[in-house]
C-alpha positions in Angstrom: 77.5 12.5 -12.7 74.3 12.2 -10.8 71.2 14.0 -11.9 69.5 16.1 -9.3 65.8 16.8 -8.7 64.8 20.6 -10.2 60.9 21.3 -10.1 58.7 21.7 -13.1 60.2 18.4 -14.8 63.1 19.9 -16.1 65.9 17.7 -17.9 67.8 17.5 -14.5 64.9 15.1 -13.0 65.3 12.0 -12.1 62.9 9.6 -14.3 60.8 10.7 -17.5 58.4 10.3 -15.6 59.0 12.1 -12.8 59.4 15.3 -15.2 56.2 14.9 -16.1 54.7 14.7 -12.6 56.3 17.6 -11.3 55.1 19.6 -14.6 52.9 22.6 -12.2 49.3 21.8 -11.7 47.1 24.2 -10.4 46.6 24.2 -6.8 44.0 23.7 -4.2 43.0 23.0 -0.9 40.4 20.0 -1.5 42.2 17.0 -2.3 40.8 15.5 -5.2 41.5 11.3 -6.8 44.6 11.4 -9.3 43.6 10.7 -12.5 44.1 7.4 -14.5 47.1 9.0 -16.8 48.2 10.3 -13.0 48.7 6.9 -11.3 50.2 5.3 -14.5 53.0 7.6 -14.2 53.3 7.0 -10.3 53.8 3.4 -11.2 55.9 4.1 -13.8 58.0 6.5 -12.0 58.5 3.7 -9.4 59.6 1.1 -11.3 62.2 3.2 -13.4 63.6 4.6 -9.6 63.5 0.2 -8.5 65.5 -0.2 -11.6 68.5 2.9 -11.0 68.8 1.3 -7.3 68.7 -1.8 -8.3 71.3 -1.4 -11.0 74.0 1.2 -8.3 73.5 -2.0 -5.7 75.1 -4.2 -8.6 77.4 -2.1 -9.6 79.0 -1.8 -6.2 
């Protein structure tokens, strides 16, 4: 069964790292320049959703 998006990271997200990006931050109206540890999981979080499409593409 698939997983679904939920906010606030829970179990039901759909990459690790994604649950840890969607953990609430506090908000803001200035935009501010995502961390280091902030863009490692954007990257991260990309590759691991490359890999799920990738992988349902061959299965098919």
């Amino acid at each position: 069964m698939e997983k679904t998006w939920k906010p606030g990271g829970s179990p039901g997200s759909v990459t690790a790292s994604t649950a840890l990006l969607n953990q609430k931050h506090a908000t803001s109206n200035e935009p501010r320049t995502l961390t280091p540890s902030e863009i490692e999981l954007l990257r991260r979080s990309k590759q691991e959703i490359a890999q799920r499409v990738q992988a349902r593409r061959q299965g098919k």
